[in-house]
C-alpha positions as CSV (number, residue, x, y, z in Angstrom):
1,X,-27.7,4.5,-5.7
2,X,-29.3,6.9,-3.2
3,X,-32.2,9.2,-4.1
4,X,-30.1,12.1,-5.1
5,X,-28.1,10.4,-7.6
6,X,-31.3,8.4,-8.9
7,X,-33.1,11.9,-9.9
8,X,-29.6,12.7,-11.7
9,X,-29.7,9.6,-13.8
10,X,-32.9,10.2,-15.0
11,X,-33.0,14.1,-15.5
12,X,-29.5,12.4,-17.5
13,X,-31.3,10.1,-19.9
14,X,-34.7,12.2,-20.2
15,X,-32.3,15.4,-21.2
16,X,-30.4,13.6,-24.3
17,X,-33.7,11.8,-25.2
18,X,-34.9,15.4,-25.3
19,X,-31.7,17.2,-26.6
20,X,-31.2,14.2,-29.1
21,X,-35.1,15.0,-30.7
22,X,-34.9,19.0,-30.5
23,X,-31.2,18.5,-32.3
24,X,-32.1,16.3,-35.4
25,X,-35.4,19.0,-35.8
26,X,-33.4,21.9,-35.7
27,X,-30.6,20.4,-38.1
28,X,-32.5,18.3,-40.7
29,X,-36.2,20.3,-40.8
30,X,-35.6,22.0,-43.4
31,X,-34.6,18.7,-45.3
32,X,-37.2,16.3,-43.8
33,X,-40.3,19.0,-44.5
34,X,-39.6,18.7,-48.4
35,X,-41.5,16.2,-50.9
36,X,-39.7,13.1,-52.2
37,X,-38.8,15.3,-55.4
38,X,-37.4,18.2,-54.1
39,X,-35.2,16.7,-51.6
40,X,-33.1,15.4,-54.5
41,X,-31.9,18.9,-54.8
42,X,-31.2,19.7,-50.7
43,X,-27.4,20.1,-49.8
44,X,-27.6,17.5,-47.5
45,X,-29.6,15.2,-49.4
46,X,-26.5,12.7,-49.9
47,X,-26.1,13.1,-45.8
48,X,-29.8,13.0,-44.8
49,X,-31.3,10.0,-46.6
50,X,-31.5,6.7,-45.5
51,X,-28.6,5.4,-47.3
52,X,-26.8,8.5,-46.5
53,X,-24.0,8.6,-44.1
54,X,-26.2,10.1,-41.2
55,X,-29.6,9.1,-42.2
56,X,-27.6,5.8,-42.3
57,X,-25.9,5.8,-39.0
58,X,-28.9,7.0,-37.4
59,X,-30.7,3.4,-38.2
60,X,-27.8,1.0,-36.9
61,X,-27.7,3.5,-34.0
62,X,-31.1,3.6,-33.5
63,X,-31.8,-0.6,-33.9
64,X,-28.7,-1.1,-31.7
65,X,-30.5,0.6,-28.9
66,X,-33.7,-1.0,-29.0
67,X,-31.7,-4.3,-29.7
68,X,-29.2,-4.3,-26.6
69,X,-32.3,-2.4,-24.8
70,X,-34.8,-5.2,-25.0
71,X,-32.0,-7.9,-24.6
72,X,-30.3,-6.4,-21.7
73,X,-33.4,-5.8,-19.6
74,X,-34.7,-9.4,-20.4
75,X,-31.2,-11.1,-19.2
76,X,-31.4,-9.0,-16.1
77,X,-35.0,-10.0,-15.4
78,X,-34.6,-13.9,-16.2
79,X,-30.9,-14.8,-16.0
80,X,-29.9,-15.6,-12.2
81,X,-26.3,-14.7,-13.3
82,X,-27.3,-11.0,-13.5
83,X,-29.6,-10.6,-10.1
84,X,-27.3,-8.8,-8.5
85,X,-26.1,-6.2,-11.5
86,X,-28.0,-3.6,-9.7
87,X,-31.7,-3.0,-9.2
88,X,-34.2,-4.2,-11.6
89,X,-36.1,-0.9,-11.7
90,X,-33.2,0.6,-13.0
91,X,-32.7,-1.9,-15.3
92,X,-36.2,-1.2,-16.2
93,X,-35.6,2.6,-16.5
94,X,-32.5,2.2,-18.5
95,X,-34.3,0.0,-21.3
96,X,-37.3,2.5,-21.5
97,X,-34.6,5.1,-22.3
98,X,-33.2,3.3,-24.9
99,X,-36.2,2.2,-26.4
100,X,-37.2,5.7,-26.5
101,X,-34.1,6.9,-28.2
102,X,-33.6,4.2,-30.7
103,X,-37.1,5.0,-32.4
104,X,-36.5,9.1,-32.5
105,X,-33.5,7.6,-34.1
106,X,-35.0,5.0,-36.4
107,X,-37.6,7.6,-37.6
108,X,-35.2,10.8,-38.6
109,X,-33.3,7.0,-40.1
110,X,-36.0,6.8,-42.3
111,X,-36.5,10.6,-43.2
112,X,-40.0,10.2,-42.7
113,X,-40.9,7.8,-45.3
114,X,-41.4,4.2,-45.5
115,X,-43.8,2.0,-47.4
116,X,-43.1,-1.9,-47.7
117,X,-42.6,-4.3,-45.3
118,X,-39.8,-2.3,-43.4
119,X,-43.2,-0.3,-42.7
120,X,-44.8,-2.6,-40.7
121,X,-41.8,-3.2,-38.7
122,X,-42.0,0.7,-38.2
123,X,-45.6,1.0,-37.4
124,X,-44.9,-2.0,-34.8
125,X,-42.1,-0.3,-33.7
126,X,-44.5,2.5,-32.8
127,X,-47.2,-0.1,-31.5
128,X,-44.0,-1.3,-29.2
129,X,-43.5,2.3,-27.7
130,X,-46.7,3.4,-27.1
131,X,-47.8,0.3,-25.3
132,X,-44.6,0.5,-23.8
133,X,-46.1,3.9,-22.0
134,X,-48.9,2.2,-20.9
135,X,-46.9,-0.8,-19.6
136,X,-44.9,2.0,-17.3
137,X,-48.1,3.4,-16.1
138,X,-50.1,0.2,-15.4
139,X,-45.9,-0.9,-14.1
140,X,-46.3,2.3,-11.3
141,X,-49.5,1.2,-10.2
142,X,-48.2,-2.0,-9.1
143,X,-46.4,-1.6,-5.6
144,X,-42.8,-3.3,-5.7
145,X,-39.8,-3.6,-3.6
146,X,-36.3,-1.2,-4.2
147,X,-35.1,-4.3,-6.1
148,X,-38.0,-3.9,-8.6
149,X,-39.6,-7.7,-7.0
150,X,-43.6,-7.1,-7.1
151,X,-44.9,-7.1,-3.8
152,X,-47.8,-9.6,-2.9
153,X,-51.1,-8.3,-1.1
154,X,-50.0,-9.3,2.1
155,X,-46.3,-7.3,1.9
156,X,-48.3,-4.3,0.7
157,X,-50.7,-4.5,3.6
158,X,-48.2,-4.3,6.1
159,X,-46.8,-1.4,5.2
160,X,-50.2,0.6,6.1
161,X,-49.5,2.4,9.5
162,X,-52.6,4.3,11.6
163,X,-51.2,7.4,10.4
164,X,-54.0,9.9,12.2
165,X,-52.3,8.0,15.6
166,X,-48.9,9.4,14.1
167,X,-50.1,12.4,13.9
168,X,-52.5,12.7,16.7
169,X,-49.3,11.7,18.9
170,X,-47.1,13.9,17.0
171,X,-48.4,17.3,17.1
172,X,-51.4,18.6,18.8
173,X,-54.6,18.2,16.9
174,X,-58.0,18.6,18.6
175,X,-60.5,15.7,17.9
176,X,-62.6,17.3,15.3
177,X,-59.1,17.3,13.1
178,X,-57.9,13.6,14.2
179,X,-61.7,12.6,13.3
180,X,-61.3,14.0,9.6
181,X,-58.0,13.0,9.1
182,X,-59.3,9.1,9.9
183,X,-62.4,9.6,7.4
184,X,-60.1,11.1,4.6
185,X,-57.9,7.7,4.8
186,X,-60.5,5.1,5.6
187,X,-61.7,3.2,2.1
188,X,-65.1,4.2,1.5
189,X,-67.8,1.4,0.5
190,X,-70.0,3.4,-0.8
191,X,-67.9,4.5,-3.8
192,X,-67.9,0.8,-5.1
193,X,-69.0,0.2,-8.6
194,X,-69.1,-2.7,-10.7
195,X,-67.2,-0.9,-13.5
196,X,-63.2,-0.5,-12.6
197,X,-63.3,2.9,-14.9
198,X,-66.2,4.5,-13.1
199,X,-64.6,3.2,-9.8
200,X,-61.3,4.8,-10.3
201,X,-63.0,7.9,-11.0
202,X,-65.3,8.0,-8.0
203,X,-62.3,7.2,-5.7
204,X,-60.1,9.8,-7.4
205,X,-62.5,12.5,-7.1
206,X,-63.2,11.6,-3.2
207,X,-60.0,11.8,-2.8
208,X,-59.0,15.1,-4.0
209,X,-62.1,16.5,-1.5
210,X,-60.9,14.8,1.8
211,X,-57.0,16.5,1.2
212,X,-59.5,19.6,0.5
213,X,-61.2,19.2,3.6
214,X,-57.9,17.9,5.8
215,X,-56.1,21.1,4.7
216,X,-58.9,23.5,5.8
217,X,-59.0,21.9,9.0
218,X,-55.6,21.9,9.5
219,X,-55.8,25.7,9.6
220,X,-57.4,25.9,12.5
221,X,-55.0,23.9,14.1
222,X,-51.8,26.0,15.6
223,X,-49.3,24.4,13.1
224,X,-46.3,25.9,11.2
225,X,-46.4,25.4,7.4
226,X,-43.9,22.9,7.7
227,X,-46.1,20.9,9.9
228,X,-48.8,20.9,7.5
229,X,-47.3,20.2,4.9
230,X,-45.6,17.1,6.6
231,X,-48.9,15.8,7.6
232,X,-50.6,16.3,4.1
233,X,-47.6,14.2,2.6
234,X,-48.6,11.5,5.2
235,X,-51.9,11.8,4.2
236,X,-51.0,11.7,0.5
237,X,-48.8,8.7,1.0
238,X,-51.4,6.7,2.9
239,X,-54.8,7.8,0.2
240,X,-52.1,6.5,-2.3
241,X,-51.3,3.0,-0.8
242,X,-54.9,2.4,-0.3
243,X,-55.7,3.1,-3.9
244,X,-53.3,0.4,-4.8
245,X,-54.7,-1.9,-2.5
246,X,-57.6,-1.5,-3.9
247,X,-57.1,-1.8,-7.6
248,X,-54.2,-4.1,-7.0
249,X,-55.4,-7.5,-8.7
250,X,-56.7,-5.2,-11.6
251,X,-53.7,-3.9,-12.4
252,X,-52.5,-7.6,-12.4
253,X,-54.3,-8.6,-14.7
254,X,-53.9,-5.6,-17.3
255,X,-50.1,-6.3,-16.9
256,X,-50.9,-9.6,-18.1
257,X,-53.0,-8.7,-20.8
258,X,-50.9,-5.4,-21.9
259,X,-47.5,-8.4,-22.5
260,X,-49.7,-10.5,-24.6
261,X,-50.6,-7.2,-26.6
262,X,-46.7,-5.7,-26.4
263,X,-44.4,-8.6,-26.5
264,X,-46.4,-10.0,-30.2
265,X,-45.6,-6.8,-31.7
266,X,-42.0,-6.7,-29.8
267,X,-41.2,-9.6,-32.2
268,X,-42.7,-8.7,-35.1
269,X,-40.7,-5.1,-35.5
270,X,-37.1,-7.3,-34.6
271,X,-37.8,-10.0,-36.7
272,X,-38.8,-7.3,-39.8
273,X,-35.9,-5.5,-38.7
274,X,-33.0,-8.3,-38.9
275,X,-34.7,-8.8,-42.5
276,X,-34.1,-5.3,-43.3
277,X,-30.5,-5.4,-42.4
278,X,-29.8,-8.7,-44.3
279,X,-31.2,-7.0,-47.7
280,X,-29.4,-3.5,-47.4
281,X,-26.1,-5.3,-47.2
282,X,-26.8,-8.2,-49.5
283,X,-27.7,-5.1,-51.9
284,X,-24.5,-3.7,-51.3
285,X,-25.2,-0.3,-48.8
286,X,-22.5,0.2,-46.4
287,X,-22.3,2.6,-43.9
288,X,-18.7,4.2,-43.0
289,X,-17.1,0.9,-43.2
């Protein structure tokens, strides 16, 4: 899949995730804003309720998606047979769209109310997604290969070039600019702290005043805008591999820590689900069948 039709796939999935939310609002607000009591008396009461045809639908719909979302991307990831069904990452990207849907689903499912134990398979449900957001940014700190394989220290190492070389051989930069532009990417020691957080923060900060300082000396350099702005992106690109260098094994180990908080809670909403299932039809509720 090239780059193009990569940014189409997921402008695709984030636009019905989107479309999917603003559509159930606009049609069932008025409905879902009511007390208990009143909604008795909506018009589309008998549609809208969780044992309505809609509210209904929207629960197998919804639990389908998280079901063949979370099974899918785990036979991809452990399953030889699948390894070459396409890229992992989009594996990956595919499951975090239908694990976002199925919830929007699942909640407008259960009009908003729930109490019981299917509650605690909705508040883990919840748990699941937000932890899920985490997972996708601690994920994206964590360099990996187009095939979605992590990448060890060594693989990420060697893709560090001397950019202010590239540049100093590329266009024609005086020394004061080929100095800064080696300062602005060289780690600083100084900036270490015992504290990850505090660490980040110093780094980030630093960060955000040597691109200050690179683009003001840039201007004194004859250099069309294009130029500039090619160099700044090598910058950028090189300030960004050398943070994840640098908070590499940390970012390991939260990945670790953020499964054994995510996967528990995983189970826990499926398990409380399939339960659910099994009561509504041994009570009798069918859907359109």
């Amino acid at each position: 899949m090239s780059k193009i039709a990569h940014r189409i796939f997921l402008s695709l999935l984030v636009a019905i995730v989107f479309i999917t939310l603003i559509a159930l609002i606009y049609l069932g607000m008025s409905y879902y804003s009511l007390g208990t009591g009143e909604r008795v008396y909506h018009p589309d009461h008998v549609f809208l309720k969780p044992s309505g045809s809609v509210g209904h639908g929207l629960g197998i719909i919804g639990s389908f998606f998280m079901i063949f979302g979370v099974s899918s991307y785990m036979a991809r990831k452990r399953y030889h047979i699948f390894s070459r069904m396409g890229f992992l990452k989009h594996w990956l990207e595919f499951h975090i769209f239908l694990c976002t849907l199925g919830p929007i689903l699942v909640l407008f499912h259960t009009a908003y109310k729930f109490g019981g134990l299917v509650a605690i398979s909705f508040w883990s449900m919840v748990a699941v997604f937000l932890s899920g957001i985490i997972g996708r940014f601690i994920y994206l700190q964590i360099p990996h290969t187009i095939e979605g394989r992590e990448m060890s220290l060594n693989e990420v190492r060697d893709l560090k070039t001397d950019v202010a070389v590239i540049v100093k051989n590329s266009y024609n930069l005086d020394e004061e600019t080929y100095n800064v532009l080696v300062d602005s990417i060289k780690k600083k020691v100084g900036l270490y702290h015992k504290y990850a957080i505090v660490r980040y923060i110093r780094n980030y900060i630093n960060d955000l005043n040597s691109l200050r300082t690179v683009k003001s000396v840039l201007k004194k350099n004859k250099l069309t805008k294009i130029e500039k702005k090619m160099i700044l992106g090598l910058i950028r690109d090189d300030i960004k591999l050398n943070q994840k260098i640098d908070r590499l094994d940390t970012m390991r180990n939260l990945f670790q820590y953020w499964h054994v908080v995510h996967s528990p809670f995983a189970l826990v909403m499926l398990v409380i689900m399939v339960i659910h299932v099994v009561v509504t039809i041994v009570f009798g509720y069918r859907w359109i069948f």
